[in-house]
Structure formats: C-alpha cells, structure tokens
mmCIF file of the N, C-alpha and C atoms, coordinates in Angstrom:
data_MODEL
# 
_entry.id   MODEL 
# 
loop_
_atom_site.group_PDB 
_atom_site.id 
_atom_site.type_symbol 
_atom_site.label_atom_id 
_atom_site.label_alt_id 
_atom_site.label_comp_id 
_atom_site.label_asym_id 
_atom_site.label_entity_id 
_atom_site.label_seq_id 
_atom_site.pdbx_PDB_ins_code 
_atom_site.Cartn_x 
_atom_site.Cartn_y 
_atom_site.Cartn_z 
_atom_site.occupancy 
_atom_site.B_iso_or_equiv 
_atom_site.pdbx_formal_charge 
_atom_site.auth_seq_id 
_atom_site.auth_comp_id 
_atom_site.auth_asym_id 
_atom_site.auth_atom_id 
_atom_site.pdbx_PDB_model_num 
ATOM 1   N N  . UNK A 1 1  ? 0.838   -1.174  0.000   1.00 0.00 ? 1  UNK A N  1 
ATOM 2   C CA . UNK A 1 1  ? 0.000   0.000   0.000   1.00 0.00 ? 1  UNK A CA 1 
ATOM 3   C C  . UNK A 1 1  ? 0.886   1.241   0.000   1.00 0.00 ? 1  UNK A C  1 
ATOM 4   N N  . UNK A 1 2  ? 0.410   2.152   -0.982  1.00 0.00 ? 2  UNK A N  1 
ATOM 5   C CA . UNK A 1 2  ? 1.023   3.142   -0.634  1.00 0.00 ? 2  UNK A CA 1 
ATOM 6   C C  . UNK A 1 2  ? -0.161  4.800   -0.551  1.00 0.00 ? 2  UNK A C  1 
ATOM 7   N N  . UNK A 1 3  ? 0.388   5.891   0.448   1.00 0.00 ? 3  UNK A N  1 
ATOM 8   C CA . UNK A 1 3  ? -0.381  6.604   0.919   1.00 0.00 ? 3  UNK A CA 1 
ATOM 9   C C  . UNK A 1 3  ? 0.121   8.177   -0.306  1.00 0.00 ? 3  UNK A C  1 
ATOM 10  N N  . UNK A 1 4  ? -1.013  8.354   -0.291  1.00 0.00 ? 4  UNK A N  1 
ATOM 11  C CA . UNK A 1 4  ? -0.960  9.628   -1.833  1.00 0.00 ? 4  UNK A CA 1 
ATOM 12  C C  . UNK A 1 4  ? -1.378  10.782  -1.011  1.00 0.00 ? 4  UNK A C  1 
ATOM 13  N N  . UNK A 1 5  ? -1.356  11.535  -1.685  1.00 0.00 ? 5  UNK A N  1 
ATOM 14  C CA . UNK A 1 5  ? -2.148  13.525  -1.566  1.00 0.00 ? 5  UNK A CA 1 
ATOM 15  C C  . UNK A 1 5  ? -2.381  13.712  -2.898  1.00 0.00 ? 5  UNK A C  1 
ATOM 16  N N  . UNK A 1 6  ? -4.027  13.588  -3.372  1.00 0.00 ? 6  UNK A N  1 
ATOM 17  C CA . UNK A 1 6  ? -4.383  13.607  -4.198  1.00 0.00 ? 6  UNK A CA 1 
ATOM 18  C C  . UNK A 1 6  ? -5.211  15.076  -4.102  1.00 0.00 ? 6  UNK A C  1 
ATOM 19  N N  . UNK A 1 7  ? -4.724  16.359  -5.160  1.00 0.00 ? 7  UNK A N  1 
ATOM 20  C CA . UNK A 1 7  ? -5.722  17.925  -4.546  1.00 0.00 ? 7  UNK A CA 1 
ATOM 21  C C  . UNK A 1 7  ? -5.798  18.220  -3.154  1.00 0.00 ? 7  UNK A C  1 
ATOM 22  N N  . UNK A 1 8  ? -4.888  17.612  -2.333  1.00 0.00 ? 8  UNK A N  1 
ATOM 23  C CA . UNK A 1 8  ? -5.262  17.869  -0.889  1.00 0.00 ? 8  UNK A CA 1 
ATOM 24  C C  . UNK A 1 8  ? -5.598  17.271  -0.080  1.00 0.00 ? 8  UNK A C  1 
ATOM 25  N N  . UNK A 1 9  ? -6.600  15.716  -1.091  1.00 0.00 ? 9  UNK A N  1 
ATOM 26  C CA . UNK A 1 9  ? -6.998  14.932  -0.083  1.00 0.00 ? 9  UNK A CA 1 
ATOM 27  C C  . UNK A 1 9  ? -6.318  13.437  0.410   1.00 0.00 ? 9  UNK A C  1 
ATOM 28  N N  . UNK A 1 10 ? -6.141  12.703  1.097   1.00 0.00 ? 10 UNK A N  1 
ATOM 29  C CA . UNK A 1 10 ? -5.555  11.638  1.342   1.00 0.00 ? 10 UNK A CA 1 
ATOM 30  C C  . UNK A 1 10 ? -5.974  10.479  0.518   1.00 0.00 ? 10 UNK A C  1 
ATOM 31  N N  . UNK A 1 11 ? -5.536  9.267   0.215   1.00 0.00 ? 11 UNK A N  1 
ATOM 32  C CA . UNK A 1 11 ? -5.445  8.394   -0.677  1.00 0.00 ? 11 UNK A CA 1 
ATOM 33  C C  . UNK A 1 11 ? -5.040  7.054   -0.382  1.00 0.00 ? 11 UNK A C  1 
ATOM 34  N N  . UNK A 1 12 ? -5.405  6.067   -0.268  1.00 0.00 ? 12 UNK A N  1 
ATOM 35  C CA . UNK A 1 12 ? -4.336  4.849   -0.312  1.00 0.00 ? 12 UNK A CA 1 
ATOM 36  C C  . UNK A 1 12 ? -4.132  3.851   -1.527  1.00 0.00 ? 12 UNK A C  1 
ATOM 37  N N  . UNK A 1 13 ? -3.213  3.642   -2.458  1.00 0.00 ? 13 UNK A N  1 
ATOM 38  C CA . UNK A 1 13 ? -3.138  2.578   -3.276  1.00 0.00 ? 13 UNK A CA 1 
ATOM 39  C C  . UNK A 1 13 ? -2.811  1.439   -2.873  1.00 0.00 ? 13 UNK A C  1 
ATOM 40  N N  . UNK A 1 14 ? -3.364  0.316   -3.798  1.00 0.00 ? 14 UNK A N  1 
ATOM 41  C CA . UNK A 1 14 ? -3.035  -0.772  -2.967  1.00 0.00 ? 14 UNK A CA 1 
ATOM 42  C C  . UNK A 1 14 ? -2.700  -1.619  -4.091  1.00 0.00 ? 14 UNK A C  1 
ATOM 43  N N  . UNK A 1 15 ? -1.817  -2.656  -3.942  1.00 0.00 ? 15 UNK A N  1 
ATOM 44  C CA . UNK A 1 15 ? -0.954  -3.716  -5.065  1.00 0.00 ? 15 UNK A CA 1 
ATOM 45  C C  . UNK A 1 15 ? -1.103  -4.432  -4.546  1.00 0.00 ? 15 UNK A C  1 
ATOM 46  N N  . UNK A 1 16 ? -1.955  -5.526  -5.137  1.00 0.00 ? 16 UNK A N  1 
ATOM 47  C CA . UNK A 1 16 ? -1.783  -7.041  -4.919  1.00 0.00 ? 16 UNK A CA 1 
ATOM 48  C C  . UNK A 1 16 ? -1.430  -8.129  -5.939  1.00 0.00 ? 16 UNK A C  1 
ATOM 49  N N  . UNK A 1 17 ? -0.788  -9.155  -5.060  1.00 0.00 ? 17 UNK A N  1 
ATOM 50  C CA . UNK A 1 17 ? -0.716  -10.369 -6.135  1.00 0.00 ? 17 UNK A CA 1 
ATOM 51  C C  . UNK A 1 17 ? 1.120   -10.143 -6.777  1.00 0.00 ? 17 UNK A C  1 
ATOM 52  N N  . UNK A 1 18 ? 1.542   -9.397  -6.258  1.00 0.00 ? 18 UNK A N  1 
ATOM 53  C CA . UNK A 1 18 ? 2.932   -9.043  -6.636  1.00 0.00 ? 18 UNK A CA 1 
ATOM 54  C C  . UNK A 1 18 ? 4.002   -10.129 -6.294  1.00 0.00 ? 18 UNK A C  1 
ATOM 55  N N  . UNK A 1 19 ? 4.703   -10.590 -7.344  1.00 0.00 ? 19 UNK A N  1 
ATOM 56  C CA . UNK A 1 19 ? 5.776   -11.711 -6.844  1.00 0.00 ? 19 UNK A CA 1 
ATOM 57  C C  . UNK A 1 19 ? 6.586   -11.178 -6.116  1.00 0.00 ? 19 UNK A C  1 
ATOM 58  N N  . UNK A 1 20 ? 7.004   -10.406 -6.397  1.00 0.00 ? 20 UNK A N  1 
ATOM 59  C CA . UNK A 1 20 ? 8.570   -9.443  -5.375  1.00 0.00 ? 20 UNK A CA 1 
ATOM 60  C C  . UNK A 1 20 ? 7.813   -7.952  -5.291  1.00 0.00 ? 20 UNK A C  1 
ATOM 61  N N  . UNK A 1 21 ? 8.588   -7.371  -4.106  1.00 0.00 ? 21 UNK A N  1 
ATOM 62  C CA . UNK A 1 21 ? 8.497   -6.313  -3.715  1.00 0.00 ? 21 UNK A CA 1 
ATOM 63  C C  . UNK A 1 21 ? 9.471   -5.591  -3.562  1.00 0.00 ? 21 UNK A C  1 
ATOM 64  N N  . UNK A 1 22 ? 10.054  -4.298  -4.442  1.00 0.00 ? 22 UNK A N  1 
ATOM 65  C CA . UNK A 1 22 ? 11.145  -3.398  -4.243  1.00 0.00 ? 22 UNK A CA 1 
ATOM 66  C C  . UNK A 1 22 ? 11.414  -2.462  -3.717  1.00 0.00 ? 22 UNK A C  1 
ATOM 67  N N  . UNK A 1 23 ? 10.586  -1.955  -2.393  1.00 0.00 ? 23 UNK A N  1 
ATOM 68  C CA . UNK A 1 23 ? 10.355  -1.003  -1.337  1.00 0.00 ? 23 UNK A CA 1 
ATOM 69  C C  . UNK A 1 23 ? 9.932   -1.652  -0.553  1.00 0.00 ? 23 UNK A C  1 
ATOM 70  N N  . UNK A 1 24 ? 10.308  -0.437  0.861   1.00 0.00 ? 24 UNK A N  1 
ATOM 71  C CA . UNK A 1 24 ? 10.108  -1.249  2.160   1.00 0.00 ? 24 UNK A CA 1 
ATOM 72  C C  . UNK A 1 24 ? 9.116   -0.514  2.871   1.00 0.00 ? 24 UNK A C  1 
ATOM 73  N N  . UNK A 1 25 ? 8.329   -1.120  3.541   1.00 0.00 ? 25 UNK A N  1 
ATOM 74  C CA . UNK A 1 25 ? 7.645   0.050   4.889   1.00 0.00 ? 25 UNK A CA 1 
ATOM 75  C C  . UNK A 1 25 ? 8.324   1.151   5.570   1.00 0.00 ? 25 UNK A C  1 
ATOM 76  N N  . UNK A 1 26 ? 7.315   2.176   5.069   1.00 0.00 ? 26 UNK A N  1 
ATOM 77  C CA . UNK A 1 26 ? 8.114   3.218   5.520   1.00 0.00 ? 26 UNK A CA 1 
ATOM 78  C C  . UNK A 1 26 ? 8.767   4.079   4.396   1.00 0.00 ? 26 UNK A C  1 
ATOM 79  N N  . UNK A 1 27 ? 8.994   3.739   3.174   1.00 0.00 ? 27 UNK A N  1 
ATOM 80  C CA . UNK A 1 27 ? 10.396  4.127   2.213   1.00 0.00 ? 27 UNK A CA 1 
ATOM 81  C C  . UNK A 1 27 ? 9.099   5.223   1.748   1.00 0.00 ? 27 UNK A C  1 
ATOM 82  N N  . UNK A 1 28 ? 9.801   5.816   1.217   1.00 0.00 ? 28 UNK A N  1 
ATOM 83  C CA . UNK A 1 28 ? 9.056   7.612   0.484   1.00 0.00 ? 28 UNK A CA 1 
ATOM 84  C C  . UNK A 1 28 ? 9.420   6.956   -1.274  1.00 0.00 ? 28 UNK A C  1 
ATOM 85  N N  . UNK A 1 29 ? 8.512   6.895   -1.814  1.00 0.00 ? 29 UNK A N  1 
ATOM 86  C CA . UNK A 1 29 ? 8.227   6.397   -3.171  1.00 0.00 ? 29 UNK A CA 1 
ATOM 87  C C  . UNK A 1 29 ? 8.518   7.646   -4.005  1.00 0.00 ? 29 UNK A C  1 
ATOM 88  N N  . UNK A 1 30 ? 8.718   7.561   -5.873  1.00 0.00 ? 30 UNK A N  1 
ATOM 89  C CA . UNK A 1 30 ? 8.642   8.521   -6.444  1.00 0.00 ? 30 UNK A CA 1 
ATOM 90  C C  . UNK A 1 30 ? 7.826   8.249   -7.756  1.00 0.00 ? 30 UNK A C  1 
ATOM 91  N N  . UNK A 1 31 ? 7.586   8.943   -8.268  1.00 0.00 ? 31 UNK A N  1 
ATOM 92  C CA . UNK A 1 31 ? 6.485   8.604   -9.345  1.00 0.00 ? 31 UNK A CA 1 
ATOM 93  C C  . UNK A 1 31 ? 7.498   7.923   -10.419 1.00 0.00 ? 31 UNK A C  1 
ATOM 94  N N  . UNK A 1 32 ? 6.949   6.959   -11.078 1.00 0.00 ? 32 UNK A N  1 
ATOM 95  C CA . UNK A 1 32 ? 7.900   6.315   -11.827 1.00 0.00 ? 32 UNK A CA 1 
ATOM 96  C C  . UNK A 1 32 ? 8.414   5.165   -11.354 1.00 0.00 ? 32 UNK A C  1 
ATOM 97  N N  . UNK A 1 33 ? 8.604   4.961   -9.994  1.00 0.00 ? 33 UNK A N  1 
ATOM 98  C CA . UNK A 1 33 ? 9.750   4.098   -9.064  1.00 0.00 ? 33 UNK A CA 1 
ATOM 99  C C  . UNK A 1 33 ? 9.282   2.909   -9.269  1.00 0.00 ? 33 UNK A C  1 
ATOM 100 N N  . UNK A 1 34 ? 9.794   1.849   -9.619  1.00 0.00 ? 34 UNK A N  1 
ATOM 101 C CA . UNK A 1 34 ? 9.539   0.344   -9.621  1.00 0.00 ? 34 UNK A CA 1 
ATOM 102 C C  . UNK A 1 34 ? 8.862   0.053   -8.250  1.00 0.00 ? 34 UNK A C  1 
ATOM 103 N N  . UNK A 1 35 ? 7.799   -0.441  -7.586  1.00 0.00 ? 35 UNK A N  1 
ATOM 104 C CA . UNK A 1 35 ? 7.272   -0.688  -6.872  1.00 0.00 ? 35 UNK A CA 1 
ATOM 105 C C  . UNK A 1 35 ? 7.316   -2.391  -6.581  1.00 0.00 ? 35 UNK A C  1 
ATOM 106 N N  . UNK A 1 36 ? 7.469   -3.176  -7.334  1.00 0.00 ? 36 UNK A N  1 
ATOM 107 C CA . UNK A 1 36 ? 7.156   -4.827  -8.080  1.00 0.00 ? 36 UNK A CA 1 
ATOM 108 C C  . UNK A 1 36 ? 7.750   -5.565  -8.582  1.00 0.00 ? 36 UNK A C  1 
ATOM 109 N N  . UNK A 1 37 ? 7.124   -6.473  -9.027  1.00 0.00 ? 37 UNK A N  1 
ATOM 110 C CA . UNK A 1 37 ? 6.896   -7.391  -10.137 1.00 0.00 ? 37 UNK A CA 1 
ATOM 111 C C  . UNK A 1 37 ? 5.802   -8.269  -10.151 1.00 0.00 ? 37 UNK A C  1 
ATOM 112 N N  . UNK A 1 38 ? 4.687   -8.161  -11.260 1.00 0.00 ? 38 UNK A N  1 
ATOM 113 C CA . UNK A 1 38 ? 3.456   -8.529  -11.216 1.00 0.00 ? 38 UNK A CA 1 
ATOM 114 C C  . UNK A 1 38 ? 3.890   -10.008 -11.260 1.00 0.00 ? 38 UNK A C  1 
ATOM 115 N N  . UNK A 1 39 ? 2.861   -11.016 -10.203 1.00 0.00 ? 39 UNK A N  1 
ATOM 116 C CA . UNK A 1 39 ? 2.927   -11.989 -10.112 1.00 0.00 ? 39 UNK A CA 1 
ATOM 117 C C  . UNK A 1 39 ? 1.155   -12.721 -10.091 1.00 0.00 ? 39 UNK A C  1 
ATOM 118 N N  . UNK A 1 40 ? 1.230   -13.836 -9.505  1.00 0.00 ? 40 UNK A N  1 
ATOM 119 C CA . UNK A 1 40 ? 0.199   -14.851 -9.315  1.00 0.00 ? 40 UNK A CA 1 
ATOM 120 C C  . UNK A 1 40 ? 0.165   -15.199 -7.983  1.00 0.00 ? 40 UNK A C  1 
ATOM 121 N N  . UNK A 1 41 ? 0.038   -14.760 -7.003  1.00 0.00 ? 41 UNK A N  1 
ATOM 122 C CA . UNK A 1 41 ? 0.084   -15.047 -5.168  1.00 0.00 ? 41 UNK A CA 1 
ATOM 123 C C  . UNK A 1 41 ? -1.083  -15.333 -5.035  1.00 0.00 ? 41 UNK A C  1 
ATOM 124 N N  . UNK A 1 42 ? -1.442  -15.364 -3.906  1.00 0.00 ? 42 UNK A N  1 
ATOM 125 C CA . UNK A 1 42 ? -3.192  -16.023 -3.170  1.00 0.00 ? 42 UNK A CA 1 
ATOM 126 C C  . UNK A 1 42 ? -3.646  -16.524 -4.036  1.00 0.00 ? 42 UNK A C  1 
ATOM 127 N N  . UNK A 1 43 ? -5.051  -15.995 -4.246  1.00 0.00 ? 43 UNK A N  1 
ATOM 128 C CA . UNK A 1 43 ? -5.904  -16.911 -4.384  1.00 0.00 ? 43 UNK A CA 1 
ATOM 129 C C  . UNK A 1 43 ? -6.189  -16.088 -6.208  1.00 0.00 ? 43 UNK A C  1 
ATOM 130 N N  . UNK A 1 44 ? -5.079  -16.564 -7.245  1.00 0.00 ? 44 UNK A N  1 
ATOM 131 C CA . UNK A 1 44 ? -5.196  -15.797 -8.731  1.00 0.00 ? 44 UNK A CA 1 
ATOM 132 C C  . UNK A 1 44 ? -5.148  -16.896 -9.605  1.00 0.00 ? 44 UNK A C  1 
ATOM 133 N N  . UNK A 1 45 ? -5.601  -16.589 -10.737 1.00 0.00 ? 45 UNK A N  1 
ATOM 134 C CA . UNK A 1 45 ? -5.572  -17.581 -11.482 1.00 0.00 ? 45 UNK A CA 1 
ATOM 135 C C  . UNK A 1 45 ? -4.925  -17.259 -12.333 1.00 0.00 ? 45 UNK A C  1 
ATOM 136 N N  . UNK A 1 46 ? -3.875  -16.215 -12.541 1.00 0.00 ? 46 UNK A N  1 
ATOM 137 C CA . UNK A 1 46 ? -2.841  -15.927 -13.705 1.00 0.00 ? 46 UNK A CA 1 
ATOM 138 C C  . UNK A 1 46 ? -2.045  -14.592 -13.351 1.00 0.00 ? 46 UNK A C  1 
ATOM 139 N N  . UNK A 1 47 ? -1.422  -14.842 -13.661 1.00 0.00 ? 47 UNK A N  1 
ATOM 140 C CA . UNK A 1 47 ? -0.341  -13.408 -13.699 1.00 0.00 ? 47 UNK A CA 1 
ATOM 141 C C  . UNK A 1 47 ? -0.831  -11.693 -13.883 1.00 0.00 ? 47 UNK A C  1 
ATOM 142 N N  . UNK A 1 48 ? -1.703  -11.243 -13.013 1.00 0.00 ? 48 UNK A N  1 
ATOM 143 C CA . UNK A 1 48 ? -1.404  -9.783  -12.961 1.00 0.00 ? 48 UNK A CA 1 
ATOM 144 C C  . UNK A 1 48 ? -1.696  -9.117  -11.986 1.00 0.00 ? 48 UNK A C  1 
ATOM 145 N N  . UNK A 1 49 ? -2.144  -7.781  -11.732 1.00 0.00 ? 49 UNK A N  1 
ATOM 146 C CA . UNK A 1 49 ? -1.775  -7.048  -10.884 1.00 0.00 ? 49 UNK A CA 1 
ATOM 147 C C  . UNK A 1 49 ? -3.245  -6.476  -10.169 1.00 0.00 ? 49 UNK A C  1 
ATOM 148 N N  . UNK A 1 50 ? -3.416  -6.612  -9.133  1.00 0.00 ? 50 UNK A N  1 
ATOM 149 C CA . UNK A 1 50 ? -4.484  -6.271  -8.705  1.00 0.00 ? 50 UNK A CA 1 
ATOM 150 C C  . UNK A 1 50 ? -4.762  -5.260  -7.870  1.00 0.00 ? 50 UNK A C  1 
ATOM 151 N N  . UNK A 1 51 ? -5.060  -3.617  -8.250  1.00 0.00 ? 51 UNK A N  1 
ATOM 152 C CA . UNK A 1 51 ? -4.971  -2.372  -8.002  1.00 0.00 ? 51 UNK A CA 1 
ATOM 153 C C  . UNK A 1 51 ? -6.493  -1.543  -7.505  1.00 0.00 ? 51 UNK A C  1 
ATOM 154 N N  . UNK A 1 52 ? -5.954  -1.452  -6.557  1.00 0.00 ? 52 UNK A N  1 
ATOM 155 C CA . UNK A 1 52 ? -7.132  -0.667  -5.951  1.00 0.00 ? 52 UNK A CA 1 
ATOM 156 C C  . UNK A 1 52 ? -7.077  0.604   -5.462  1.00 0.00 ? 52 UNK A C  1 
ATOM 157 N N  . UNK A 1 53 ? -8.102  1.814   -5.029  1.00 0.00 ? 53 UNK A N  1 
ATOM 158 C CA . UNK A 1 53 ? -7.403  3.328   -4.945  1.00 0.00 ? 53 UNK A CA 1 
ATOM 159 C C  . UNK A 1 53 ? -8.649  3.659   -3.722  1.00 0.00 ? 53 UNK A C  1 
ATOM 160 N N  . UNK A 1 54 ? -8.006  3.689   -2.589  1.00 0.00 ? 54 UNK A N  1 
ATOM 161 C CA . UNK A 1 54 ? -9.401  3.749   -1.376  1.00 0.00 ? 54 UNK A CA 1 
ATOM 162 C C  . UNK A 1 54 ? -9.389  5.595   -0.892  1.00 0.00 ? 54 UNK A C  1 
ATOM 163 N N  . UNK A 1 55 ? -10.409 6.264   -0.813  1.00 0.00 ? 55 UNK A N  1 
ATOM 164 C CA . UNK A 1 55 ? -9.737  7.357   -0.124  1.00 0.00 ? 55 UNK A CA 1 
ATOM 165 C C  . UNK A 1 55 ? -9.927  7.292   1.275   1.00 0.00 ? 55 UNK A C  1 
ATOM 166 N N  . UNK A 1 56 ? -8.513  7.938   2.118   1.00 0.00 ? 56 UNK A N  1 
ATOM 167 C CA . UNK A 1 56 ? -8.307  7.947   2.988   1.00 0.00 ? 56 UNK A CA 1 
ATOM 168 C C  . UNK A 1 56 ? -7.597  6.400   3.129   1.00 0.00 ? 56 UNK A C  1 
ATOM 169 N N  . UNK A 1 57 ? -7.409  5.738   4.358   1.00 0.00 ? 57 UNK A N  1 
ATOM 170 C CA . UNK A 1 57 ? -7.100  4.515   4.202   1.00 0.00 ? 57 UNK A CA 1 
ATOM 171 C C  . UNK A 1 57 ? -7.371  3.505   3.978   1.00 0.00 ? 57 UNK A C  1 
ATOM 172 N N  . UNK A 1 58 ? -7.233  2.438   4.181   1.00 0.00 ? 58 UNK A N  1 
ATOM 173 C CA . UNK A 1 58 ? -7.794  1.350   3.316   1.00 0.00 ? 58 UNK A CA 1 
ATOM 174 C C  . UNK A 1 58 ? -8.328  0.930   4.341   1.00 0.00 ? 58 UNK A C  1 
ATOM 175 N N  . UNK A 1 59 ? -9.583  0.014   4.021   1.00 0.00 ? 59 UNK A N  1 
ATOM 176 C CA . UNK A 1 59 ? -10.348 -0.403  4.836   1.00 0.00 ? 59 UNK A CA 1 
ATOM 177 C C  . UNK A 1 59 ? -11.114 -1.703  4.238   1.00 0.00 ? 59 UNK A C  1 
ATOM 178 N N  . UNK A 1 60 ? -10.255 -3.073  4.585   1.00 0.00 ? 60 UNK A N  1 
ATOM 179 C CA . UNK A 1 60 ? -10.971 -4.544  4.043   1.00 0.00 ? 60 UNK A CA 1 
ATOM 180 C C  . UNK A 1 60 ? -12.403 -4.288  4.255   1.00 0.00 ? 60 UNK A C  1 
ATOM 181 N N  . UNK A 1 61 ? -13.301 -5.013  3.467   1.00 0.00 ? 61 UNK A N  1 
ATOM 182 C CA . UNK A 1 61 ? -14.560 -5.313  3.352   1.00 0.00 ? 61 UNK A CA 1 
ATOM 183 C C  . UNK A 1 61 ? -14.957 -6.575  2.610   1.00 0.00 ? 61 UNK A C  1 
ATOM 184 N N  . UNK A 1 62 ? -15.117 -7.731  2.840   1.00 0.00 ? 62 UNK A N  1 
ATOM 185 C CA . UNK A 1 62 ? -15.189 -8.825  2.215   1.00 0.00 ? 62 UNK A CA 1 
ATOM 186 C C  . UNK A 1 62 ? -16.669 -8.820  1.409   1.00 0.00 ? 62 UNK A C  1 
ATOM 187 N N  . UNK A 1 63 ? -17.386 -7.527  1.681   1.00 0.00 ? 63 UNK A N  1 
ATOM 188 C CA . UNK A 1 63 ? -19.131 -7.725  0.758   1.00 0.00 ? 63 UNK A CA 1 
ATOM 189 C C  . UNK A 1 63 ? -19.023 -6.208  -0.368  1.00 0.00 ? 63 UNK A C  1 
ATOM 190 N N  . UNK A 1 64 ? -18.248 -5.626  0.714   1.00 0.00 ? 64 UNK A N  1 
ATOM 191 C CA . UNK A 1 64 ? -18.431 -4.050  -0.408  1.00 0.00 ? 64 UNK A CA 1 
ATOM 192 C C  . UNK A 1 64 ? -17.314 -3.455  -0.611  1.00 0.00 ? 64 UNK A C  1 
ATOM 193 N N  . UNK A 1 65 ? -17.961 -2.333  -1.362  1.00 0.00 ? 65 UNK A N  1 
ATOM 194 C CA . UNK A 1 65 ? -16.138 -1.948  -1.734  1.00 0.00 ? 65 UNK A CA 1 
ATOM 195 C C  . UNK A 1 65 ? -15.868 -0.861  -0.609  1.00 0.00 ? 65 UNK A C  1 
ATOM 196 N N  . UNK A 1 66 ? -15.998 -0.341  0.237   1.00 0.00 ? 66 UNK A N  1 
ATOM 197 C CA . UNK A 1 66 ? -15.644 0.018   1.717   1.00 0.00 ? 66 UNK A CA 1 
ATOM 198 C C  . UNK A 1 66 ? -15.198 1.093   0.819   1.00 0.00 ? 66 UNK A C  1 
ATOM 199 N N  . UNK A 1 67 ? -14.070 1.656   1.589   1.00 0.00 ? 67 UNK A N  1 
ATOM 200 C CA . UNK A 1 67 ? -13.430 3.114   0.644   1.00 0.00 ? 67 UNK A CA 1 
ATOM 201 C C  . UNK A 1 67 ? -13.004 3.122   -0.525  1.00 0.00 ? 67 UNK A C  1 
ATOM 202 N N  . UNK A 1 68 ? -13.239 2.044   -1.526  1.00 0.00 ? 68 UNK A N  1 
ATOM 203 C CA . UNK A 1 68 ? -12.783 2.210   -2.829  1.00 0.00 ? 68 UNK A CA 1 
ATOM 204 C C  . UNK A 1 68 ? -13.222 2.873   -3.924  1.00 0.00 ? 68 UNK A C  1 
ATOM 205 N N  . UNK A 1 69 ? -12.309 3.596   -4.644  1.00 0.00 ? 69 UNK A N  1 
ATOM 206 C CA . UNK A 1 69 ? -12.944 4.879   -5.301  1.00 0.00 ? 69 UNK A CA 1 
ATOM 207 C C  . UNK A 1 69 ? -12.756 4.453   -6.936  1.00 0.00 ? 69 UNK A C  1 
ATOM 208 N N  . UNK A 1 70 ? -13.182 4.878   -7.888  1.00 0.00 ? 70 UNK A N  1 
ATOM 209 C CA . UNK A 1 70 ? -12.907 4.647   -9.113  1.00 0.00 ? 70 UNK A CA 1 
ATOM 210 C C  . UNK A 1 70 ? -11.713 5.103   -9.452  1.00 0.00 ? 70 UNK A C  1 
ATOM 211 N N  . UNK A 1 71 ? -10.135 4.595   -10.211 1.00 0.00 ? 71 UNK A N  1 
ATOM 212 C CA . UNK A 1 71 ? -9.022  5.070   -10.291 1.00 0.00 ? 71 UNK A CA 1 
ATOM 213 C C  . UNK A 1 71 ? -8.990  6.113   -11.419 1.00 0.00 ? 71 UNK A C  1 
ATOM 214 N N  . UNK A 1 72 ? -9.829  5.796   -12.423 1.00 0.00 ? 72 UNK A N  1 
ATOM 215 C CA . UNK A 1 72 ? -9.811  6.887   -13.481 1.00 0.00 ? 72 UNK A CA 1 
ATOM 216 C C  . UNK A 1 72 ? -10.684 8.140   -13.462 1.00 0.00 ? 72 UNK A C  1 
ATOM 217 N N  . UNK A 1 73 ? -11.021 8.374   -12.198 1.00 0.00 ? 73 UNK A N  1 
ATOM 218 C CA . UNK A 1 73 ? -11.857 9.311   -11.797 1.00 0.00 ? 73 UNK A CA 1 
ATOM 219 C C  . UNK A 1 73 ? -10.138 10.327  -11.628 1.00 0.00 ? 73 UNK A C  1 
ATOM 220 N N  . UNK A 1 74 ? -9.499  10.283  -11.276 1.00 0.00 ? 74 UNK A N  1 
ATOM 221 C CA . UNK A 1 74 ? -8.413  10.611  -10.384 1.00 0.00 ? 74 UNK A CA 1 
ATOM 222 C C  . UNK A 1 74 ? -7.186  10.295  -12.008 1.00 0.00 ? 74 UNK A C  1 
ATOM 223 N N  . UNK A 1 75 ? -7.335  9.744   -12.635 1.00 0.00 ? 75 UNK A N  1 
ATOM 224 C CA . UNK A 1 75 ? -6.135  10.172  -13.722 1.00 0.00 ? 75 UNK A CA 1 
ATOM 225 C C  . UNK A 1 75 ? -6.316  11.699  -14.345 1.00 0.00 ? 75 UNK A C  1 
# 
C-alpha cells in the first residue's frame, strides 16, 4: 500500500498479487519508481496485478467496496 495527496486529499493505493516487492515500509516512493513485479500469489488464477485506490485509508470489506474509489476518476 502506498499513501498519496491527491488535490489535498488523502489516498491509499493498494498492489496485490505481486511476486517481489522493491520497497520497504516506511520508504518515500517517487512517481515512476519500480514498486514490483506482477505476479500470481493467493488466491489468482494468472499473472497480474491487482490495483485498488481507497480514499483515505484502506479499509478490508469482504461484501463491499468500503473506501474504494474509481481510479480513473483521479487520472
């Protein structure tokens, strides 16, 4: 997960399903920065990347989409 300032407001992205990870908790990211490598982990049935954009923080919900926002609202 990583935490954004999107216009002001707070943000969390989230990457799943990633074989490797090239940042650590905590590390200050830059746009561009390799974050990965898309993989097949849990419960996938093929190789890619599973991206989500919550505002404010993230918040599991196993029935709804809890804080998840549309990502191309925000490109």
């Amino acid at each position: 997960m990583v935490k954004h300032s999107i216009d002001g407001a707070s943000f969390t992205s989230l990457y799943a399903h990633l074989n490797s990870r090239s940042v650590s908790v905590g590390q200050s990211v830059s746009k561009g920065q390799l974050l990965g490598t898309v993989g097949q982990t849990g419960n996938a049935f093929g190789t890619h990347l599973h991206f989500e954009l919550h505002r404010g923080t993230y918040v599991y919900s196993a029935t709804s989409a809890a804080s998840s926002v549309n990502p191309l609202n925000y490109l």
